[in-house]
KEMARKE-702134 format. One line per 10 residues: number of its first residue (from 1); their letters; for each residue x, y, z of C-alpha. Coordinates in steps of 0.25 Angstrom, whole numbers. Layout:
N
NUM) A) X:Y:Z ~ ...;
END
This chain:
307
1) XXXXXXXXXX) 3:88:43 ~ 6:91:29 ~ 4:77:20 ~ 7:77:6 ~ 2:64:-3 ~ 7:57:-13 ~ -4:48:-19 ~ -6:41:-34 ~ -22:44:-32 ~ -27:54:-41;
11) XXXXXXXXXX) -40:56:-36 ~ -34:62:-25 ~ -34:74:-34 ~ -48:73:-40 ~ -60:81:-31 ~ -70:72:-25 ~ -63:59:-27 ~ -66:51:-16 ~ -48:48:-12 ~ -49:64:-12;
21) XXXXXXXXXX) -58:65:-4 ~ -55:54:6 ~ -39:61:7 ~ -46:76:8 ~ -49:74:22 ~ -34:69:23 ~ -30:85:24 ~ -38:87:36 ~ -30:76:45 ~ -16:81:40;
31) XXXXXXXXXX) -17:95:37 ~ -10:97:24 ~ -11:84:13 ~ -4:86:-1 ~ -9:73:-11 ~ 0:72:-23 ~ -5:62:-33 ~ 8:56:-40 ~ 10:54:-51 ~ -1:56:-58;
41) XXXXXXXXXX) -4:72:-53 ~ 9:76:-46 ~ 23:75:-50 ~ 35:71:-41 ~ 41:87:-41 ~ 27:90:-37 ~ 25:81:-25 ~ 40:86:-20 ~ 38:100:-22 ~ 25:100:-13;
51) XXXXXXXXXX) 33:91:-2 ~ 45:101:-1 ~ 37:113:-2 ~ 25:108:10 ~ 36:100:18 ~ 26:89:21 ~ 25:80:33 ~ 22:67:28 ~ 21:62:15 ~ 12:52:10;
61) XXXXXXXXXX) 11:42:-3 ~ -1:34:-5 ~ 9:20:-8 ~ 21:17:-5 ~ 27:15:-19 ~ 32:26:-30 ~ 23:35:-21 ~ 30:31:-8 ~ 43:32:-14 ~ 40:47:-18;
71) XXXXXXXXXX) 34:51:-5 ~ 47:45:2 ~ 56:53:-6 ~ 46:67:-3 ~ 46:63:11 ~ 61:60:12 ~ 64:74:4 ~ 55:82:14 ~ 56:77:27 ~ 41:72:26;
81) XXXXXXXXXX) 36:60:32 ~ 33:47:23 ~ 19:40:24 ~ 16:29:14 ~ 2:24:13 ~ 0:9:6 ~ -13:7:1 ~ -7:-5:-9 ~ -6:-19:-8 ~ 10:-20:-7;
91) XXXXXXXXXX) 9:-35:-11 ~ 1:-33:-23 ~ 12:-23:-27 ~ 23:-23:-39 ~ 36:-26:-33 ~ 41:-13:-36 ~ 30:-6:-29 ~ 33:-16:-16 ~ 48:-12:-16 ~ 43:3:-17;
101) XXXXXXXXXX) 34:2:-7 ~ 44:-6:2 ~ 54:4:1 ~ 45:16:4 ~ 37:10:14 ~ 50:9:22 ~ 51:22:22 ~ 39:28:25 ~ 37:35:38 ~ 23:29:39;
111) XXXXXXXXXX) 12:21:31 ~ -3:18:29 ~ -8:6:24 ~ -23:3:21 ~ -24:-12:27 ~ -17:-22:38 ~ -15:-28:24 ~ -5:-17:17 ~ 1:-15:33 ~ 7:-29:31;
121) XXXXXXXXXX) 12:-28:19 ~ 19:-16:23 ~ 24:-20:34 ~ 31:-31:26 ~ 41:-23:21 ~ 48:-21:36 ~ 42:-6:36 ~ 44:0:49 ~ 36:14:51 ~ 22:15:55;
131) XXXXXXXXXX) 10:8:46 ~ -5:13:48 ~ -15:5:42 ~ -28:14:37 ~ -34:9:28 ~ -41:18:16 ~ -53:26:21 ~ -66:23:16 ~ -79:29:20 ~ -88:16:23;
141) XXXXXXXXXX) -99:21:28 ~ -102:24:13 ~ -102:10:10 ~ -111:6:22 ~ -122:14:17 ~ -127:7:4 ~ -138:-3:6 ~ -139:-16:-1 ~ -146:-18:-12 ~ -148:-29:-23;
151) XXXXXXXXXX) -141:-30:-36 ~ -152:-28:-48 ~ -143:-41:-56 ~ -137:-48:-46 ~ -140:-56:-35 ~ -127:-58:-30 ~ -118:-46:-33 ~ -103:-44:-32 ~ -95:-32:-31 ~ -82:-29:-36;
161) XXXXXXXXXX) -75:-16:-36 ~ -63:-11:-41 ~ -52:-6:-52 ~ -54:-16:-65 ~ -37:-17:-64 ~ -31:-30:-63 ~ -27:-30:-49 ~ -43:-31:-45 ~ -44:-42:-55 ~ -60:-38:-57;
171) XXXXXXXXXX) -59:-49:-66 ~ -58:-59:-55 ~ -72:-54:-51 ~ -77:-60:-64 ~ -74:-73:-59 ~ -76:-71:-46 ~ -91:-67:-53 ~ -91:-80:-63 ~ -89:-88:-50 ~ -99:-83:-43;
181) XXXXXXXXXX) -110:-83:-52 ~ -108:-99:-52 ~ -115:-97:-40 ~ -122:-84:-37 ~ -127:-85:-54 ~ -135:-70:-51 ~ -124:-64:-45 ~ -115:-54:-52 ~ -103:-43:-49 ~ -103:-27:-49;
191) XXXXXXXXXX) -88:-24:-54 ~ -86:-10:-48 ~ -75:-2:-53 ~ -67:-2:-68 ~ -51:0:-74 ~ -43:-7:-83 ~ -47:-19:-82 ~ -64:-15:-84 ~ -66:-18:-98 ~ -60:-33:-98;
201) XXXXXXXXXX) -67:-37:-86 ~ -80:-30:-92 ~ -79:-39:-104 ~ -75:-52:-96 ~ -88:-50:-89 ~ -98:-49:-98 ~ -106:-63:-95 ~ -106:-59:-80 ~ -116:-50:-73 ~ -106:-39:-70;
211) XXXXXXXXXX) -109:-23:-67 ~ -98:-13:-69 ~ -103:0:-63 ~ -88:6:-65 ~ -83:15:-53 ~ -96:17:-44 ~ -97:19:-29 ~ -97:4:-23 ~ -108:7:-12 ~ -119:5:-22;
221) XXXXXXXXXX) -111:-7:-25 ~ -110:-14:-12 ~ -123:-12:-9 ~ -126:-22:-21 ~ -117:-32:-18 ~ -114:-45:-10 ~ -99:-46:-12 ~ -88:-38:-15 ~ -77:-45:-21 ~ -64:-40:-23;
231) XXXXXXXXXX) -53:-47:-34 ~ -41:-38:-33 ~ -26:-44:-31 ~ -23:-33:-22 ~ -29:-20:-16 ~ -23:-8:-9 ~ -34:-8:0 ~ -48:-12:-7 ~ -58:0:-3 ~ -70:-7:-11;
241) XXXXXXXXXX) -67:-19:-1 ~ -70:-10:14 ~ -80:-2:5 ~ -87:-17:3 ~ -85:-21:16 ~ -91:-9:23 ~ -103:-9:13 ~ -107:-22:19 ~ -103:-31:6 ~ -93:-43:6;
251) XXXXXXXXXX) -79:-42:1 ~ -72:-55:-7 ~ -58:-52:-9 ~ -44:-57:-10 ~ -35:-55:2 ~ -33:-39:-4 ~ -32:-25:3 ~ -40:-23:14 ~ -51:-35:10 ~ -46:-44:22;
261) XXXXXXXXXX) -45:-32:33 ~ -58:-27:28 ~ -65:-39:30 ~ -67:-45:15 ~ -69:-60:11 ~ -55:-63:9 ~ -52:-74:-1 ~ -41:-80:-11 ~ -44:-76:-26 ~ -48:-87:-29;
271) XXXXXXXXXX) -58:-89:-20 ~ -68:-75:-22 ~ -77:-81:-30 ~ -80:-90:-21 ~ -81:-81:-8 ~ -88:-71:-16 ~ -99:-82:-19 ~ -98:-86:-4 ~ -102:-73:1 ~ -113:-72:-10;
281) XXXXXXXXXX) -118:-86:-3 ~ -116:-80:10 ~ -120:-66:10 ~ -114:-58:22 ~ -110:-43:24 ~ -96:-36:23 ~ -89:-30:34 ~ -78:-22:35 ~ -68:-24:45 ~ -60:-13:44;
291) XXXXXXXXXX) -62:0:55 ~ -61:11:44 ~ -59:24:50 ~ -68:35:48 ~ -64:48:39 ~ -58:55:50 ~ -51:43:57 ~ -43:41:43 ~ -40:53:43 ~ -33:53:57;
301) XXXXXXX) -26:41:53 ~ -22:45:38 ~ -15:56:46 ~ -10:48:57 ~ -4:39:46 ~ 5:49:40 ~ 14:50:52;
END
């Protein structure tokens, strides 16, 4: 099967990144797989030379909106197959970006999606071909090794990981921390990550006993924490969440991504603080509820997905 890609991801074309890495052993289930990042390394002309030139049979775009659209008009000019994957939350979408993803969705010959969750909201939209749910592969067993140790500050610690943008709203996880501390006063919060949004919330938590270890491998991470606790007003899919989960930690989180299917502590906004407090009162272990696949099975489904 000869695949071609249209992604928004540029460290698909960076060596050793872990997205490139994940999508190299893509090429071995399909045989012939073309990744074009647009717009930001390939042009338009570019992406339709390759497509009349290789005669592809399926062609892929990584959401459903500009991307969808363009691979709609490739596949309809060559013949080729149209798979659309959906790794957004439509509902927490622009309208814009709903009516694109309406209109292209419709069209598609088939889709992935990454949850039950994003399946729903599809099939909302009265779409009619095949839907497979696979959700984004993650190598677990990484997680499950790390073994637990104490924080050197805190005796309570919280983790919260993610892009300081304000869609995660890492400055909820102040609050959520200011509430806490009412009760656990020795408790404090790892914020893992950074962006936009860093040097405000750096400066709005100066009087809390807050870390900011930037970007770092979380597993060091879960292995010092008692919850995880996630703030966001949407999620694609929420990796950090299944990554928590299979590490053993609890997960706090609005209703989100994949929290509820993975099997988070699902609450209303305004009640993290609270359940984030409950589970410190109450300690128990995480567990994921999701069967991942392993590399090869993901594969074999990534592929199957396409047709």
């Amino acid at each position: 099967m000869k695949v071609l890609m249209i992604s928004g991801d540029p460290n698909l074309l960076k060596n050793g990144s872990a997205v490139r890495e994940r999508h190299s052993m893509l090429v071995d289930v399909v045989g012939c797989l073309d990744v074009f990042v647009w717009p930001s390394a390939h042009g338009i002309a570019e992406i339709w030379r390759a497509a009349r030139q290789n005669r592809y049979d399926v062609i892929t775009a990584q959401d459903p909106f500009w991307r969808g659209m363009l691979g709609w008009l490739v596949a309809r000019g060559t013949g080729a197959r149209l798979n659309l994957q959906l790794h957004a939350d439509l509902d927490g979408q622009s309208l814009s970006k709903r009516l694109l993803a309406r209109f292209s969705l419709r069209r598609a010959d088939s889709i992935r999606v990454v949850s039950e969750r994003t399946k729903a909201q599809v099939m909302r939209l009265n779409v009619r071909t095949r839907i497979t749910v696979l959700p984004v592969f993650i190598e677990v067993h990484r997680m499950q090794d790390e073994t637990r140790t104490s924080h050197p500050r805190f005796a309570r610690t919280i983790l919260w990981i993610g892009r300081f943008e304000r869609e995660k709203d890492p400055l909820a996880a102040l609050e959520i921390l200011r509430e806490v501390l009412k009760t656990y006063p020795t408790a404090g919060l790892i914020m893992l990550g950074s962006g936009s949004l860093e040097s405000q919330v750096k400066d709005t938590a100066q009087d809390l006993p807050i870390e900011f270890p930037g970007w770092q491998n979380p597993g060091p991470y879960f292995a010092l924490s008692d919850v995880v606790v996630s703030t966001s007003s949407h999620e694609s899919f929420g990796a950090s969440i299944v990554e928590a989960l299979a590490a053993g930690v609890p997960v706090v989180a609005p209703d989100v991504g994949i929290a509820r299917e993975a099997g988070a502590f699902v609450v209303p906004r305004c009640e993290l603080a609270a359940k984030v407090s409950d589970v410190l009162s109450n300690p128990v272990r995480g567990k994921l509820l999701l069967n991942l696949p392993s590399a090869e099975e993901w594969g074999k489904q990534w592929r199957e997905s396409l047709v």
